[in-house]
C-alpha positions in Angstrom: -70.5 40.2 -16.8 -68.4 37.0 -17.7 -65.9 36.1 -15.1 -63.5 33.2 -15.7 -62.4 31.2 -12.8 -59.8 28.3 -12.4 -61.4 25.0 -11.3 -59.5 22.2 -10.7 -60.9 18.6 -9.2 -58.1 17.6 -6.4 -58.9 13.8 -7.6 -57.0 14.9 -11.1 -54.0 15.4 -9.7 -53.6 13.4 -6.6 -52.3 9.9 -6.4 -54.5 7.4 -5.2 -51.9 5.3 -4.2 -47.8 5.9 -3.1 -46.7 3.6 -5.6 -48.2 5.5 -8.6 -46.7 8.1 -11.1 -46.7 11.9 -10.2 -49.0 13.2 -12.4 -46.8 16.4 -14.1 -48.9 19.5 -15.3 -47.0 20.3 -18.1 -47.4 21.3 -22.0 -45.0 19.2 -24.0 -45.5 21.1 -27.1 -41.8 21.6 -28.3 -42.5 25.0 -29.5 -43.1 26.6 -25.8 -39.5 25.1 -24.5 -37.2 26.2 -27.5 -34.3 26.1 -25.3 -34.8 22.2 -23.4 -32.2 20.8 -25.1 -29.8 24.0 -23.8 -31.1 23.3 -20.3 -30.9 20.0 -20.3 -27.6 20.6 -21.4 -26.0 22.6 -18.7 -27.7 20.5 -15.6 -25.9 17.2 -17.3 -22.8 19.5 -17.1 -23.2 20.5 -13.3 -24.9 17.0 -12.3 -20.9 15.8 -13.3 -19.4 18.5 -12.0 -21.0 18.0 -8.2 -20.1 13.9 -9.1 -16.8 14.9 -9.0 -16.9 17.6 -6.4 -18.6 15.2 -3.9 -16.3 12.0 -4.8 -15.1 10.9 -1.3 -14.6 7.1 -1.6 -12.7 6.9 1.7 -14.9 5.9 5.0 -12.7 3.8 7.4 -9.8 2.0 8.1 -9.3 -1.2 10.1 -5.7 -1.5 11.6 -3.9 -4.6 11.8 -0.1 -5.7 13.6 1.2 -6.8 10.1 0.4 -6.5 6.6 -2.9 -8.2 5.2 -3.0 -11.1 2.9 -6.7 -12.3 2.8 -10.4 -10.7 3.1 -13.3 -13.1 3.3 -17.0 -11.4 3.8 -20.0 -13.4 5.3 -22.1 -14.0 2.8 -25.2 -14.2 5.1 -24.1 -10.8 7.3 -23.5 -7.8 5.7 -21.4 -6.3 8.5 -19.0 -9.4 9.2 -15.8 -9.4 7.9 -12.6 -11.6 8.4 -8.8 -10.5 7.4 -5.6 -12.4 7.5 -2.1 -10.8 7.8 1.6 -12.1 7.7 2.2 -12.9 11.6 -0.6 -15.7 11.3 -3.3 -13.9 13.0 -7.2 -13.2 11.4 -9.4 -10.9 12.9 -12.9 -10.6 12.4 -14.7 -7.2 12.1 -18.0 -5.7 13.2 -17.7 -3.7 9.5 -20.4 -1.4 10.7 -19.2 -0.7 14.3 -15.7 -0.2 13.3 -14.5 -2.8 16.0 -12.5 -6.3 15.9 -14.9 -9.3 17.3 -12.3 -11.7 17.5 -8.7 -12.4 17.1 -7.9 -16.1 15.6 -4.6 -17.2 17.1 -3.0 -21.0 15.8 -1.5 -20.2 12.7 2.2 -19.9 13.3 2.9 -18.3 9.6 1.6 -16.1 7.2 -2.3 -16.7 6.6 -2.9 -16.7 2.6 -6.6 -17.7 2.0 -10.0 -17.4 4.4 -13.0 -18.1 3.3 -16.6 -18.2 5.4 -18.9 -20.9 5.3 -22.1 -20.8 2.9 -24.2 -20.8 6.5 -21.8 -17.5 7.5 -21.4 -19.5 11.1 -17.4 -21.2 10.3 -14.7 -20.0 8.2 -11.4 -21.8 7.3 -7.9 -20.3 6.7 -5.2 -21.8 5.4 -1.2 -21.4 6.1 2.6 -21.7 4.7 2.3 -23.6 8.0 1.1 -26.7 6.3 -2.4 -26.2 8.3 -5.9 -25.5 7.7 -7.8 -24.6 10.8 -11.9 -23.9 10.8 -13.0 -21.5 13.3 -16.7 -20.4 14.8 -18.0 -16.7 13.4 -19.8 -14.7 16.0 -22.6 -13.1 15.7 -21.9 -8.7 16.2 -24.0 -8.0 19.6 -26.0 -5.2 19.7 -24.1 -3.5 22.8 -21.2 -0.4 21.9 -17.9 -1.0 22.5 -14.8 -3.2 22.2 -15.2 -6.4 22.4 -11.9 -8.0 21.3 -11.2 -11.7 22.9 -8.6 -14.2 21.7 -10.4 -17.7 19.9 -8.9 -21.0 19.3 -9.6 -23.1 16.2 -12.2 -25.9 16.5 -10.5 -28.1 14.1 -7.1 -28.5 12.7 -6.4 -30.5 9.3 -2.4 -31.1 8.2 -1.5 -30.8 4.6 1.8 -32.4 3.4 3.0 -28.8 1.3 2.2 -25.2 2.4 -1.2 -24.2 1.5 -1.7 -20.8 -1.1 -5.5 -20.5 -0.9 -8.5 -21.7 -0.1 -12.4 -21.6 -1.1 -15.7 -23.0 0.7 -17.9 -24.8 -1.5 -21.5 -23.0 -1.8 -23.8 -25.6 -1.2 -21.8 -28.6 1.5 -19.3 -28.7 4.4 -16.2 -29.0 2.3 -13.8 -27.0 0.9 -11.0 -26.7 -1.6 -7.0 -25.6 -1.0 -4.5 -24.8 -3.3 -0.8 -25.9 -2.6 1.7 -28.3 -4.2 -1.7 -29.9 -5.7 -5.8 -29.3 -5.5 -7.2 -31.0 -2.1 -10.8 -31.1 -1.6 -11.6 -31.6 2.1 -14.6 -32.4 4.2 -15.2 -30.8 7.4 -15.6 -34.3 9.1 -12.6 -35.8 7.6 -9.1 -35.0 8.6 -7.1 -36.4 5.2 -8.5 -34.8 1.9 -11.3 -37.0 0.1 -9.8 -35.9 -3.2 -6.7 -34.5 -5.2 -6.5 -33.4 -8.3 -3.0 -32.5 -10.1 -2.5 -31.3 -13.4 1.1 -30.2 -14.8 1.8 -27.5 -12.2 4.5 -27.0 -9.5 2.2 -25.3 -7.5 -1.4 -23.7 -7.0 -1.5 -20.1 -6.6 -5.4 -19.9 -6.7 -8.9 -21.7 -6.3 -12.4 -20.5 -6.3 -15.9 -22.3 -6.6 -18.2 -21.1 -9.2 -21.6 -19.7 -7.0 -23.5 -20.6 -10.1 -22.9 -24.0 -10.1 -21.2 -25.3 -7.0 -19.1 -28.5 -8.4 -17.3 -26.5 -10.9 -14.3 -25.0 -9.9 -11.0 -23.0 -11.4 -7.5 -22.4 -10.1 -4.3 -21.1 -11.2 -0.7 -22.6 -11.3 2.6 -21.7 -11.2 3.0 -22.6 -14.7 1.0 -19.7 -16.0 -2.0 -22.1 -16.8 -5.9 -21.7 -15.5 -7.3 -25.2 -15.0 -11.4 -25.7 -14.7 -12.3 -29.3 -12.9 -15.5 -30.7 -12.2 -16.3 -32.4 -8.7 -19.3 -34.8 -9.8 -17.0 -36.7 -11.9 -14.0 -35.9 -10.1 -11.8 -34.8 -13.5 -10.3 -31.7 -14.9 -12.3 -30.4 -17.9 -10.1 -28.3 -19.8 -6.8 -26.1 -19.1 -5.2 -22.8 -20.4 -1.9 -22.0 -21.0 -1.4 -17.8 -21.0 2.2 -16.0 -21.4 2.0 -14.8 -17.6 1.3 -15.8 -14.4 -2.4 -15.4 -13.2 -2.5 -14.4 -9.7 -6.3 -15.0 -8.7 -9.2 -15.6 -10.5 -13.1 -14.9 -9.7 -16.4 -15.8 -11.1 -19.3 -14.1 -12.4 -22.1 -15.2 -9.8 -24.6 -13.9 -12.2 -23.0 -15.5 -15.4 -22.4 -19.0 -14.6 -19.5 -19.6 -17.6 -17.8 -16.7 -17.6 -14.6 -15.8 -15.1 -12.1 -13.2 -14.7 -8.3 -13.5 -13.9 -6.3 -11.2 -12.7 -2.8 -11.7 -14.3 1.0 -10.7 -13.7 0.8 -8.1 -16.8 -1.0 -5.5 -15.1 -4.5 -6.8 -17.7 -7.2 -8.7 -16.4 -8.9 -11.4 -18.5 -12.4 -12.6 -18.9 -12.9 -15.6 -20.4 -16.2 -18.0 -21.2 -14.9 -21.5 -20.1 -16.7 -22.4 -23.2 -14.6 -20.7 -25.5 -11.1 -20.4 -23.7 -8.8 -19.1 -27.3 -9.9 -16.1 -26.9 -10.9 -13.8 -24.2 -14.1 -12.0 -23.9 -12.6 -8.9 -22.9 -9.5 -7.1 -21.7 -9.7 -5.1 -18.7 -6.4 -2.7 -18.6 -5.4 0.6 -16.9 -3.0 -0.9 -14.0 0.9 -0.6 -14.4 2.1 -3.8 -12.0 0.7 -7.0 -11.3 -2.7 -7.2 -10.3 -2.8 -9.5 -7.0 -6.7 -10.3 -6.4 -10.3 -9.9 -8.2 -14.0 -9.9 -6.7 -16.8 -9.3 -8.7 -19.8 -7.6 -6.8 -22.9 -9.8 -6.2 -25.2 -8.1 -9.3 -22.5 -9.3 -11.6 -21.8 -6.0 -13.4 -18.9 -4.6 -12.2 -15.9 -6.1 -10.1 -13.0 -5.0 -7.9 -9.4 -5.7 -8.3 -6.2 -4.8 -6.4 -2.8 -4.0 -8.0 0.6 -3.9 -6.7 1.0 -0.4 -8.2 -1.3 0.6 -4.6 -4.2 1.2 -6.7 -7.8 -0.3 -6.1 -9.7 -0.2 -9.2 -13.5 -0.8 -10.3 -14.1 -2.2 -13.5 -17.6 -2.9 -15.3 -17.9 -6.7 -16.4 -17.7 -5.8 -19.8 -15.5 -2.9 -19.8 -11.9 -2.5 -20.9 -10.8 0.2 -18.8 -11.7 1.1 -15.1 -14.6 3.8 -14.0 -13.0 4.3 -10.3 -9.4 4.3 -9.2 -9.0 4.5 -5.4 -5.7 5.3 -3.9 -4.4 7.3 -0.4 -0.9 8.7 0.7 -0.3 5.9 2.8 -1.5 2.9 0.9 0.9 0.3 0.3 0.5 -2.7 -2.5 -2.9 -4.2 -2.4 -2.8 -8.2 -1.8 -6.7 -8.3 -1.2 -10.2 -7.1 -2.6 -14.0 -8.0 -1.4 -17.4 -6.3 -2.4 -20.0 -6.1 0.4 -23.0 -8.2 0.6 -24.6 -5.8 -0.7 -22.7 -4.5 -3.8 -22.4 -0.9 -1.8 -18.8 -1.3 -0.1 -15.3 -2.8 -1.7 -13.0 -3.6 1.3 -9.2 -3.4 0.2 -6.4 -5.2 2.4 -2.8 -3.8 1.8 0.9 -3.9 2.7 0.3 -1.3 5.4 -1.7 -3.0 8.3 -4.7 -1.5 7.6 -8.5 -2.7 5.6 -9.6 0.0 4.2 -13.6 0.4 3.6 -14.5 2.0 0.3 -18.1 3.4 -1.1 -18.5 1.2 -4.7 -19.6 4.4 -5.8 -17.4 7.2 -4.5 -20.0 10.0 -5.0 -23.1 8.7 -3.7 -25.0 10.2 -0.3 -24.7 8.1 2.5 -27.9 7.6 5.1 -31.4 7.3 4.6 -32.5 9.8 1.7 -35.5 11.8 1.4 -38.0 11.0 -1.8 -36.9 14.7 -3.3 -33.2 13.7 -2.8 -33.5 10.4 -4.3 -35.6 11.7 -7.2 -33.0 14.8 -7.8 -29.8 12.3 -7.9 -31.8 9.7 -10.0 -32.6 12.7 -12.6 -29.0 13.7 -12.4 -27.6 10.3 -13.3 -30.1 10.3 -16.1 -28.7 13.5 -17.6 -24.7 12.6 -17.2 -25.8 9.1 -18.9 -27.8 11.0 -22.0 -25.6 13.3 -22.4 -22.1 11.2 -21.5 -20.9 11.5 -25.5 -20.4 15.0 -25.6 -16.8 16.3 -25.2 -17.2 18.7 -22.0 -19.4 15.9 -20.0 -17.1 12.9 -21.3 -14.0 14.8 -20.3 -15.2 16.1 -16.4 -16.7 12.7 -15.9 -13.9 10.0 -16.9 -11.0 12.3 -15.3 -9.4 10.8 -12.1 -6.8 12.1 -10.4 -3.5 9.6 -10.2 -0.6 9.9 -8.1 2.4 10.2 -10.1 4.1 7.4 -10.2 1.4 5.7 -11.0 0.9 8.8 -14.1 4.5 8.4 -15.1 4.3 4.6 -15.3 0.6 4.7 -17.4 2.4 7.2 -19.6 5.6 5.2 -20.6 3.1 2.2 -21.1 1.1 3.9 -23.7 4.5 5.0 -25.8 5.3 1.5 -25.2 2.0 0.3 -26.7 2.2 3.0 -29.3 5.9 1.6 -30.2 4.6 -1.8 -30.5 1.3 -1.3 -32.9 3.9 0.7 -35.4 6.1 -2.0 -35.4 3.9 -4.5 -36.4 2.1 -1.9 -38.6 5.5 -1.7 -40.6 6.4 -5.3 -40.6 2.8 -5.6 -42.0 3.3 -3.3 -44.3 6.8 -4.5 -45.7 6.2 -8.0 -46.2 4.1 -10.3 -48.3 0.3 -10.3 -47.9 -0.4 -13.2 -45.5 2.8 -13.5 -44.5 2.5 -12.2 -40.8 -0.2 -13.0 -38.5 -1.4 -10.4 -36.4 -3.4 -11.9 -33.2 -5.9 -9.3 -31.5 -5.3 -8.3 -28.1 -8.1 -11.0 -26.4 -5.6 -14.3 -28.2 -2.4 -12.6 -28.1 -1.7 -14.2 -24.4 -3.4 -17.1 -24.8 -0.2 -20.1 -25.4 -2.3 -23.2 -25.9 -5.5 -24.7 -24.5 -5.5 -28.6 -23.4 -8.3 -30.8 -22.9 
């Protein structure tokens, strides 16, 4: 008698090493799995389903005495965070604790720009008190509970205007403010070693690029985005848009390229290369958007509207892929990602920072391999399978409050109004005779050099 038996050799089938492949026993002949694509189908359509079901962006809040005007996060600890509000104060936050550090007290009006030292050990605000004060950041100790005491500034410098903002340089112990002109100041120095002034009233904006440290941009009250250079202590180019640009931040993983976050509820990137046209329009807001941080990988920044909205944008995508929003949210005057790329921090009208997952659905905590593996394939099915109508339509739906709705919808008749317009005027006159600008040069008044 014959008698078949199964054999199998355990070194076949067993990784030598954690870092290789599963081995998978399975017959990828297409004709045993007739139905794979159907499968494959309806798990893409329940992995977006439970991405929706478990969205839960909100984690914390962090309560202030008066509305907050500026976020700064240490760029060398991940759970430090400063905040200034409108009575002059900035607190610093154990992020991860939940808990205020240290109140700041000198100021004696409203704080509008912080900003940490490269080393993470100083930070400097600026006022509408005509001062800039640097300050020591403490380290978070390791024991629980409050720990709140009352600082002093180490060092005071006095400005001739009221200051609007203010940015550390990456790489040396000075930093740049932005008031009635551009002051570049050194932390041993008590009058600014440079000025730099360049057709506008005054500077609502100025930040560094991380990339490359001496170049730096800043926006006016005269609706213009200048770009100087600190080596040869000139301005390199400016741009002139139809509205006023509120902030502006820079890829840190594309040296040229920048994004500003303008009065007409649009954000703009442009390559400071190529400044006549912008390199993409990033819309879904209906008010002014008031501040922009990109995250540290570069794809995908934050900004903050005054419609009380937080929205997430990918770098090179024209409409947002998260909108963030509670009942008691007021306008948004300040956005920061974490260190890490994980977090977006959102300071508002109402007292309070408010800590936000960067992606609303994902588990918190230490995962197990199986966990990590099942939402890895999930994410792979939602992105094969994204084109399809069902999958397409579950995952891009966000709920809005509805103002917000109302507002987005008499925007788009608006739009719609416009492009017939110009379709007809088109139309009905000679060929050539009207110009039609695309939506990346329409805003875009003049460039200067």
């Amino acid at each position: 008698m014959k008698v078949k038996v199964i054999n199998r050799n355990e070194e076949e089938y067993t990784r030598e090493r954690s870092q290789d492949l599963r081995k998978v026993h399975k017959n990828l002949d297409p004709n045993l799995h007739p139905f794979e694509k159907a499968v494959e189908y309806t798990r893409a359509l329940n992995a977006a389903k439970l991405d929706r079901v478990f969205a839960k962006p909100f984690l914390a809040s962090l309560p202030h005495d008066d509305g907050i005007t500026c976020l700064s996060r240490n760029p060398r600890r991940l759970n430090s965070l400063v905040s200034g509000c409108a009575d002059g104060q900035l607190r610093i936050w154990d992020v991860a604790a939940q808990r205020p550090l240290r109140n700041l007290l000198g100021h004696t009006s409203e704080v509008k720009g912080v900003s940490i030292t490269q080393d993470g050990d100083a930070c400097v605000s600026c006022s509408t008190d005509c001062t800039v004060k640097l300050w020591k950041v403490p380290f978070a100790p390791d024991e629980a509970g409050p720990l709140l005491q009352n600082d002093r500034p180490v060092f005071e410098f006095r400005g001739k205007g009221a200051f609007r903002g203010i940015d550390h340089h990456w790489g040396r112990n000075s930093f740049a403010t932005a008031g009635p002109q551009v002051d570049i100041w050194d932390h041993e120095r008590s009058e600014p070693v440079n000025s730099f002034t360049w057709g506008a009233d005054s500077i609502m904006s100025v930040r560094f690029n991380p990339a490359e440290a001496d170049v730096m941009a800043t926006a006016g009250s005269d609706r213009g985005i200048a770009l100087y250079d600190l080596r040869t202590s000139t301005p390199i180019r400016k741009l002139i848009m139809q509205t006023k640009t509120n902030s502006i931040a820079w890829n840190p993983m594309e040296a040229f390229n920048f994004t500003a976050a303008n009065e007409d509820c649009c954000l703009y990137t442009y390559d400071m290369r190529k400044l006549q046209s912008a390199t993409c329009v990033h819309k879904d807001f209906v008010s002014a958007v008031m501040d922009v941080d990109y995250s540290p990988t570069g794809r995908e920044f934050v900004a903050g509207s005054y419609d009380r909205s937080v929205r997430i944008f990918s770098h090179n995508g024209g409409h947002s892929k998260e909108v963030y929003h509670t009942k008691r949210m007021q306008r948004i005057f300040a956005v920061r990602f974490s260190g890490d790329g994980s977090y977006v921090f959102s300071g508002s009208d109402d007292m309070n920072v408010r800590l936000w997952k960067a992606q609303s659905s994902v588990q918190m905590g230490t995962l197990l391999p199986r966990e990590r593996q099942k939402h890895e394939y999930q994410q792979a099915l939602v992105e094969r399978y994204k084109h399809l109508p069902d999958v397409k339509r579950i995952s891009r739906h966000r709920h809005l409050p509805t103002p917000i709705y109302k507002a987005a919808k008499l925007r788009r008749t608006m739009t719609e109004a416009d492009n017939k317009k110009q379709h007809n005027r088109v139309t009905h006159s000679a060929p050539g005779s009207v110009k039609v600008k695309s939506a990346r040069q329409k805003k875009v008044v003049a460039e200067l050099e």
